[in-house]
C-alpha positions as CSV (number, residue, x, y, z in Angstrom):
1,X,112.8,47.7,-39.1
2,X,109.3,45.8,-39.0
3,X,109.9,45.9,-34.8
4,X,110.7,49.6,-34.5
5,X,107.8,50.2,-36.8
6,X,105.9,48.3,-34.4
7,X,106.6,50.4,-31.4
8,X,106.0,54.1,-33.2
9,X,102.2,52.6,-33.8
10,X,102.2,51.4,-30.5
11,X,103.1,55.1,-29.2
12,X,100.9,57.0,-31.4
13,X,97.9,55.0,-30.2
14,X,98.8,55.6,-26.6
15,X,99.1,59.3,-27.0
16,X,95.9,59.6,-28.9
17,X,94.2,57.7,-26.1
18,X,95.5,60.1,-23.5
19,X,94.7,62.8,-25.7
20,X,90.9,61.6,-26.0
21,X,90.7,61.1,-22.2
22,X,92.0,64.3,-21.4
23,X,88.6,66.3,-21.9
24,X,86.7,63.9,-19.7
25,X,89.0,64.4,-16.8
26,X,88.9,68.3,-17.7
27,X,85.2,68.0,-17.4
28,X,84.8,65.8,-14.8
29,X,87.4,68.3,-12.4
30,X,85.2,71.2,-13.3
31,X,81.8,69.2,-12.3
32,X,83.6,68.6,-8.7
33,X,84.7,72.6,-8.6
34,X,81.3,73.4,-9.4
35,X,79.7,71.4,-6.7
36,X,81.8,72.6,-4.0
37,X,81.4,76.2,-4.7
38,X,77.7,75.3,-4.4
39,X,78.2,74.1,-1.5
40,X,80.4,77.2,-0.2
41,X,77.2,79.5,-1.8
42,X,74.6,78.0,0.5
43,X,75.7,79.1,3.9
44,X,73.8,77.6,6.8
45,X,71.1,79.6,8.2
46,X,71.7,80.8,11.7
47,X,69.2,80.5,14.9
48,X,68.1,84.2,16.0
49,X,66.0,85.6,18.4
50,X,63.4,87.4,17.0
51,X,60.2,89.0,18.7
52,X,56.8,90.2,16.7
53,X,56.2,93.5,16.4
54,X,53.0,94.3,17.8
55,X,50.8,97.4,17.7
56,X,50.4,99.6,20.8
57,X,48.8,102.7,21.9
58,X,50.7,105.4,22.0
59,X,50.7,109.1,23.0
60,X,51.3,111.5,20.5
61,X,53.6,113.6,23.0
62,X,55.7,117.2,22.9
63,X,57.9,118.0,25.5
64,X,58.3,121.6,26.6
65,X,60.2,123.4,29.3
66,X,57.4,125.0,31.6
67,X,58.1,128.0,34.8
68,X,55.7,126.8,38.0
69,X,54.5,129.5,39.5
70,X,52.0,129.8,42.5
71,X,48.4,131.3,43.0
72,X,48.9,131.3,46.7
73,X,51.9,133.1,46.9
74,X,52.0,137.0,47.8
75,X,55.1,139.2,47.0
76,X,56.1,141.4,50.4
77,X,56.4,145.0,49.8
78,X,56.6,147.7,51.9
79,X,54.0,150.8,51.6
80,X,56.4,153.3,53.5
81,X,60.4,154.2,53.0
82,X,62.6,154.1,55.3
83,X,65.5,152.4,57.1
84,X,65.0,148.6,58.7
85,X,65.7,148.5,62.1
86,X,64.4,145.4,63.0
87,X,63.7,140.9,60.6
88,X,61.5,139.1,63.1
89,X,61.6,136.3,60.5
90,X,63.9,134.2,58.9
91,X,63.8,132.0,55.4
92,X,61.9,129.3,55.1
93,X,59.8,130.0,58.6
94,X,56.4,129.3,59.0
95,X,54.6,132.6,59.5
96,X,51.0,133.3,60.9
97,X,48.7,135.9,59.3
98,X,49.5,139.3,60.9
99,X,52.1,137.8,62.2
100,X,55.4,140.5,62.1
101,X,58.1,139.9,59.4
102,X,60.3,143.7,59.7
103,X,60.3,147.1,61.3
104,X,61.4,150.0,59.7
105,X,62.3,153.2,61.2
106,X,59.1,155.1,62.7
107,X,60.7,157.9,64.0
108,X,59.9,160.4,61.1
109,X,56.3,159.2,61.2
110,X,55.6,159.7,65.1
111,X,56.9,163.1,65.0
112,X,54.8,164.0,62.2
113,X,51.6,162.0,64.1
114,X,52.8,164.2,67.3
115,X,52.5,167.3,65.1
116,X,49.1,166.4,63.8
117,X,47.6,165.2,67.1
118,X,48.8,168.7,68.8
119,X,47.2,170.7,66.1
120,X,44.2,168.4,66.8
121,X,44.0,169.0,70.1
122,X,44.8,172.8,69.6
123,X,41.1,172.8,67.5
124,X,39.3,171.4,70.2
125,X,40.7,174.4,72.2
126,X,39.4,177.1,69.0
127,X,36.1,175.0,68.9
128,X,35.4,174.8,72.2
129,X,36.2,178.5,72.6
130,X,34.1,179.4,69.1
131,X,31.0,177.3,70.7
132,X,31.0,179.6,73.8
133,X,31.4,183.0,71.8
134,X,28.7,181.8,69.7
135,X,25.9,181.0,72.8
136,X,27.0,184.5,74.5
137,X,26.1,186.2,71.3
138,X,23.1,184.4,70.5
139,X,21.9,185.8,74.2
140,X,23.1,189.2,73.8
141,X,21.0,189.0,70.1
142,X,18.0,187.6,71.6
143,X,18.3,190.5,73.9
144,X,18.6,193.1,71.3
145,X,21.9,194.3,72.4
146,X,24.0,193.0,69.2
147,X,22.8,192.9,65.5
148,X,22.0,189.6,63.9
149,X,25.1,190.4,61.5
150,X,26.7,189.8,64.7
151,X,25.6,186.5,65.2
152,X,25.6,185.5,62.0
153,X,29.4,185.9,62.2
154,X,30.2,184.2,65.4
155,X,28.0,181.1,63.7
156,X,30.4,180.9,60.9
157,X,33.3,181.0,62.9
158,X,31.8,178.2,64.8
159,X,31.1,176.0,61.6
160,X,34.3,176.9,60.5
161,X,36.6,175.6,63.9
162,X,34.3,172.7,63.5
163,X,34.6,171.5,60.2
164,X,38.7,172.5,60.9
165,X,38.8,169.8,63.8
166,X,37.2,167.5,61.5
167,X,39.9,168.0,58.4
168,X,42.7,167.7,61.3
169,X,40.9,164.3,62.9
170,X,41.4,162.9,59.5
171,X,44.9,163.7,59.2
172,X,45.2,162.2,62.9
173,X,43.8,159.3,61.5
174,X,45.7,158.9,58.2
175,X,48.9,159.3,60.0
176,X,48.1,156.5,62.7
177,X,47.5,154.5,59.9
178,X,50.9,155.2,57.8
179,X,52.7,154.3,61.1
180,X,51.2,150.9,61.2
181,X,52.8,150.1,57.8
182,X,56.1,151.2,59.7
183,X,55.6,147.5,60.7
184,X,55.6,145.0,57.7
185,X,53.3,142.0,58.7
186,X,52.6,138.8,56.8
187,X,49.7,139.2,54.6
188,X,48.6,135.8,54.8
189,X,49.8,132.6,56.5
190,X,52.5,130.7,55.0
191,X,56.5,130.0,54.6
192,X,58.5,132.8,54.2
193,X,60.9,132.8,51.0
194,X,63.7,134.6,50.5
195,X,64.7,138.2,52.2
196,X,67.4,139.9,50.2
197,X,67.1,143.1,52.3
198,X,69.5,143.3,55.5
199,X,69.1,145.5,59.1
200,X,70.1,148.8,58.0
201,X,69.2,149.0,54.3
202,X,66.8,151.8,53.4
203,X,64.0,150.7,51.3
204,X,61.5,152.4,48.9
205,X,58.2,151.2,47.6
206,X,59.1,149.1,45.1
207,X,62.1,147.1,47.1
208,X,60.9,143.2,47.4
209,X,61.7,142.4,50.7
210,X,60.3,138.8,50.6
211,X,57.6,136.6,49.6
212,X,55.3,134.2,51.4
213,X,54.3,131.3,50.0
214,X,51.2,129.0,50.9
215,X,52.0,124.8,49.9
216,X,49.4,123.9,47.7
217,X,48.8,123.9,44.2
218,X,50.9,125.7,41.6
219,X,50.3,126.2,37.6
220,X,53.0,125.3,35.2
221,X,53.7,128.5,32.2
222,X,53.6,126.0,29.1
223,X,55.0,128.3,26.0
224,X,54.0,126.5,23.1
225,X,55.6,127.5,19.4
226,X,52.7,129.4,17.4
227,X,53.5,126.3,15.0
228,X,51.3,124.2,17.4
229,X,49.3,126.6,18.7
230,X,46.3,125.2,16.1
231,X,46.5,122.0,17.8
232,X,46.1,123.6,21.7
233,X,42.8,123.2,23.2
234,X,41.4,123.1,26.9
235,X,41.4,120.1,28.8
236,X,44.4,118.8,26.7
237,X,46.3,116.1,29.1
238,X,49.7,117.5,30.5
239,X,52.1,115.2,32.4
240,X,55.2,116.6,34.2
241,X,57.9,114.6,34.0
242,X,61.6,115.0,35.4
243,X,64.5,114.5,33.7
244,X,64.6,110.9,33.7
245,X,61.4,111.1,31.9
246,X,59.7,110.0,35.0
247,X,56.2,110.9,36.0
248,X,55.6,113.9,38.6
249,X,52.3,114.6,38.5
250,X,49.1,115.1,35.6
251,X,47.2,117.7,34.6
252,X,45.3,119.6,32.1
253,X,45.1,122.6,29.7
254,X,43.4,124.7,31.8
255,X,44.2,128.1,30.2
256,X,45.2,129.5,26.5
257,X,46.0,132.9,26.0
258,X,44.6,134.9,22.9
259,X,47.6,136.5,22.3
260,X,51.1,135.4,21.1
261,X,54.4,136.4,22.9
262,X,55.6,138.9,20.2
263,X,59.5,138.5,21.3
264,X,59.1,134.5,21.1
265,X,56.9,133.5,19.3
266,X,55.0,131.3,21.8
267,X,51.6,131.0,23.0
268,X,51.2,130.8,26.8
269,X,49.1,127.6,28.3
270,X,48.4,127.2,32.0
271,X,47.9,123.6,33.4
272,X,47.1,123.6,37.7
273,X,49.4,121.0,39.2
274,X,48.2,119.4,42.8
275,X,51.6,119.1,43.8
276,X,49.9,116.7,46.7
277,X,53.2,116.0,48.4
278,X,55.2,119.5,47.8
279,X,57.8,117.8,45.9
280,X,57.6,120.8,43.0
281,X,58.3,124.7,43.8
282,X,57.9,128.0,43.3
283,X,59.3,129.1,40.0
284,X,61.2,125.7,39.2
285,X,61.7,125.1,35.8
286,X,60.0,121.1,34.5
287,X,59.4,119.8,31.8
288,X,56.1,119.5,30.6
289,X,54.8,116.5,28.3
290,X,51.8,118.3,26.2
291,X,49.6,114.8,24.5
292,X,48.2,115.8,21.7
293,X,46.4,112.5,21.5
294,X,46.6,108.8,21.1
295,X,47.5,106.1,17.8
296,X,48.3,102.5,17.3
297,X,51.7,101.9,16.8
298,X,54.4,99.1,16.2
299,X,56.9,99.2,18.8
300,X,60.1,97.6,18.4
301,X,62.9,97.0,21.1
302,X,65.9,99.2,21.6
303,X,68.3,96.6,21.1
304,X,67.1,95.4,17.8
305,X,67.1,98.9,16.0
306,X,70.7,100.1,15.0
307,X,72.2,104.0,13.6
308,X,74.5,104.1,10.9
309,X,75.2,107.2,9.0
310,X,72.2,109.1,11.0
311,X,70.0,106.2,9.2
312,X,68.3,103.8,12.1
313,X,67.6,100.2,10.2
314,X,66.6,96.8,11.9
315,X,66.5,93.3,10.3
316,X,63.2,91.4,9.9
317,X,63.0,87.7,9.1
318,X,60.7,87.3,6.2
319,X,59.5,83.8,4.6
320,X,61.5,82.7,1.6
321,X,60.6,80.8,-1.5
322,X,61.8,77.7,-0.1
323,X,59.9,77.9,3.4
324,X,62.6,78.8,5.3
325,X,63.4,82.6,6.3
326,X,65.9,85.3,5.5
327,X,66.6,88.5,7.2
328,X,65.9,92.1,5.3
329,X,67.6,95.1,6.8
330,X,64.6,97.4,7.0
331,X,65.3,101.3,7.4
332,X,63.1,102.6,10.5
333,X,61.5,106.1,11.0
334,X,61.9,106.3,14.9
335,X,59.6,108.0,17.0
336,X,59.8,108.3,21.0
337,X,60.9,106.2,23.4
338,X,58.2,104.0,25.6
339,X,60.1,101.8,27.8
340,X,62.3,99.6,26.2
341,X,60.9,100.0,23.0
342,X,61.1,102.5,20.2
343,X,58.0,103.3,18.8
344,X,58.5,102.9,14.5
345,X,56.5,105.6,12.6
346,X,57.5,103.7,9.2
347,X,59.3,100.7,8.3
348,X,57.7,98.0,10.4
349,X,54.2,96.9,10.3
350,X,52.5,94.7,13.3
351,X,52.9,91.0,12.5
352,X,56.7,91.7,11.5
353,X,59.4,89.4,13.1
354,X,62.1,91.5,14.3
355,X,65.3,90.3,15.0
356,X,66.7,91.2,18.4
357,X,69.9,88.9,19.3
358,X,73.1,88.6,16.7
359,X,72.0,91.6,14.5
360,X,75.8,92.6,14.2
361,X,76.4,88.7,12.6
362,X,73.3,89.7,10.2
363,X,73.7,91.0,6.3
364,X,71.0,91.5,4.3
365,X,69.0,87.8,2.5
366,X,71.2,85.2,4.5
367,X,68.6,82.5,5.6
368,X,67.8,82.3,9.6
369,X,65.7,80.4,11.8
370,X,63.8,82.5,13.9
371,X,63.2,81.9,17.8
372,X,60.3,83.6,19.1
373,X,61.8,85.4,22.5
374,X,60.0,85.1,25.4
375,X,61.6,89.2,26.7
């Protein structure tokens, strides 16, 4: 009895210990959980390339789509109707001043030139025959034979067949001159554009039978939205650029008109281009690059900035309390693009590091060690 006494103590002690060590282990396990999930909170911060956002200048730009049109081009109408008999040129010729671009149909006129210059010729026969009645009676007057009433008359009818040769003279004349414009002749040296007319068509006045354009300079038709019309001025700097957003040629405001384009709303600005090397034409539509002025501006490179939701963002590495870095995703207000580079109207200042390699490993406050790149 004493011995199994014995043992119960010897139990109850043993359990008591192991109850009494129990919270130590408890805390000691949850000290070691503790530490490790420290350890899994403090990632390592990762190498990125980052580049300093720097302040440029930059050209305070809007882009338009401008009509060319030339100063030393003439429009080739004829003066006459008629039928075309006869196109001495062809598109895209080079033609001579004078030289002759179309014949049409004379006929009508040459017959009616015929007409006049019979008549004509019929007054010099009345005139001539007036001039003689005239002297005989001026004899027979001084002679007493006739009255002076007489010659009186046969005066008149002299200054009358006189002034009637000159009237028919003139008509001579004018018609001589309407056949000329039976011939259509270049008005000025240049290349010939294009003849929509054919051999056979019958023409009036106001049929455009071709143009005839001189190389040289042109002047771009800049239509600018009356919402920026305040801002137009002369001498404004204009660059025409081509689709790729390459440079053609520069220029300046050289003209603003007074009025606005009631159906569009626009006002009209002229700009002379040089056009040096004829690589611009005649009534080609460009685009024109109106610069309203000039600013300093961060730029930031194309690769760093990224879209989502219509909201451009880039990260920046920015000193932490510890002296290392960490990245902040910074929402951008984009302007134009220069190059590689977008210029940022808000959301970087100069000075900024801007991340540019590994952005899509990047969330917002995880630590970093930025490399300056060299690109």
């Amino acid at each position: 009895m004493f011995i199994r006494t014995l043992g119960l103590l010897a139990r109850g002690t043993a359990r008591v210990s192991l109850l009494s060590a129990l919270p130590a282990a408890l805390l000691l396990t949850a000290a070691c959980g503790n530490g490790k999930a420290a350890k899994a909170a403090a990632p390592q911060a990762m190498p990125v390339k980052v580049r300093t956002a720097v302040a440029e200048k930059v050209d305070d730009t809007t882009e338009y789509v401008a009509t060319l049109k030339s100063r030393d081009s003439a429009v080739v109408m004829p003066q006459v109707e008629g039928i075309i008999t006869q196109i001495f040129v062809h598109s895209g010729e080079h033609v001579a001043d004078g030289a002759p671009m179309m014949q049409i149909d004379p006929a009508k006129q040459q017959a009616t030139l015929k007409s006049q210059d019979d008549a004509r010729a019929a007054q010099v026969a009345q005139l001539k025959w007036a001039q003689q009645n005239y002297e005989r009676v001026s004899g027979l007057a001084n002679a007493g034979v006739v009255s002076k009433q007489d010659l009186d008359q046969a005066r008149a009818t002299l200054d009358a067949a006189a002034a009637q040769l000159h009237s028919l003279e003139s008509q001579v004349n004018e018609q001589t001159v309407q056949l000329h414009y039976y011939r259509v002749v270049a008005p000025r040296a240049g290349i010939v554009g294009d003849i929509p007319v054919r051999v056979g068509d019958r023409i009036v006045t106001t049929t455009q039978l071709t143009t005839v354009d001189r190389p040289g300079s042109l002047e771009a038709y800049i239509y600018v939205p009356i919402e920026k019309s305040a801002q137009l001025k002369l001498d404004l700097p204009v660059q025409i650029v081509d689709s790729s957003g390459n440079l053609l040629a520069s220029s300046r405001i050289t003209f603003i008109s007074p009025q606005v384009d009631t159906s569009t709303q626009t006002v009209l600005a002229k700009a002379t281009i040089a056009n040096a090397n004829d690589s611009l034409r005649t009534a080609q539509y460009i685009r024109a690059r109106v610069v309203w002025g000039s600013q300093q501006k961060p730029v930031v490179p194309v690769v760093a900035v990224s879209r989502i939701g219509g909201i451009y963002f880039a990260f920046v590495a920015e000193p932490d309390q510890k002296g290392g870095y960490v990245v902040r995703q910074k929402p951008l207000q984009i302007g134009q693009i220069v190059g590689n580079d977008y210029v940022v109207l808000d959301g970087i200042k100069p000075g900024d590091k801007v991340v540019v390699s590994g952005t899509q490993f990047l969330i917002d406050g995880v630590p970093v060690i930025p490399q300056e790149s060299s690109s």
